[in-house]
C-alpha positions, 0 to 999 in steps of 0.5 A: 222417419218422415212420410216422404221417406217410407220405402213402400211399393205401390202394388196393391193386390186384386180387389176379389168380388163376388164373395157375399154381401159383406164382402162390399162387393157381394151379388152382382160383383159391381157388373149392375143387374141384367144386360150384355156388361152383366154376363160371363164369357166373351166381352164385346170388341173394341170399338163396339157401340151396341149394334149401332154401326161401330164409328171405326166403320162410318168414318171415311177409309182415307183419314183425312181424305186429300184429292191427288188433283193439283187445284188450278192457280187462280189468276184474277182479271186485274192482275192481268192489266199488269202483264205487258205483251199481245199474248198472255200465257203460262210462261208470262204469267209465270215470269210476272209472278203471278202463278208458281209454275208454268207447267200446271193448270192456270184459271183465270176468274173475274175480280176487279177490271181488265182493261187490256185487249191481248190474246190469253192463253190458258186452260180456263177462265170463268164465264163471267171474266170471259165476258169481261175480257171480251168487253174490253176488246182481247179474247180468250182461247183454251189451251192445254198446260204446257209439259216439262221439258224433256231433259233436265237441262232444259228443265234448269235453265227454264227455271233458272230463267224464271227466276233471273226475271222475277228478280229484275222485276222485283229490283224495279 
């Protein structure tokens, strides 16, 4: 017979309190002196903090809240000295490689020099990029981001598009 080998279950029954002093567990019956722990009756809920107000309720409703706005893609102004043409808008960008979808929101903001002078087109740019821009002789006029294309046809052949001219340019 060897210790590993005894055929013995773990249930082990009720520890029973309240019964004397001698019992180990006597008086108080392990509930302390005094105070809401110490009563009979209803207990307090989950997640209750002693009239403090519960964590459950001063945490935000939407756990991990996440805004449905899609963020603008973020274009740099010495980015766009590599964009060749007069005009600079969505679809060049896109076609440059420089934001990934033509159809959302594109914020042109000052990092680095621009030294071109062409027309860009965009839905914003920074006041200090503006500036910039201005002072190196193109100009800047605000435009609302273009929509998909009605059909799905349309819609591939963009795409397709697109992605025909990012890899002639990535073959260069």
């Amino acid at each position: 017979m060897k210790y590993n080998e005894l055929q013995v279950e773990a249930n082990k029954g009720r520890k029973r309190v309240g019964r004397g002093i001698s019992a180990g567990q006597g008086k108080t019956a392990g509930r302390g002196t005094k105070g809401q722990g110490s009563r009979t009756g209803k207990k307090h809920a989950h997640g209750f903090v002693g009239g403090q107000g519960p964590l459950v309720q001063r945490i935000p409703k939407a756990r991990g809240f996440k805004s449905l706005r899609v963020p603008a893609q973020v274009v740099y102004t010495s980015q766009l000295n590599d964009v060749k043409g007069a005009t600079i808008d969505n679809f060049v960008l896109a076609q440059a490689g420089l934001v990934a979808t033509p159809y959302h929101t594109v914020k042109v903001i000052l990092k680095g020099e621009y030294t071109g002078k062409a027309l860009i087109k965009v839905q914003a740019m920074s006041a200090n990029a503006e500036a910039a821009v201005k002072k190196a002789g193109g100009s800047f006029e605000a435009t609302p981001a273009p929509q998909l294309p009605a059909s799905n046809k349309e819609r591939v052949a963009k795409k397709a598009e697109i992605a025909e001219k990012r890899a002639k340019k990535s073959d260069k």
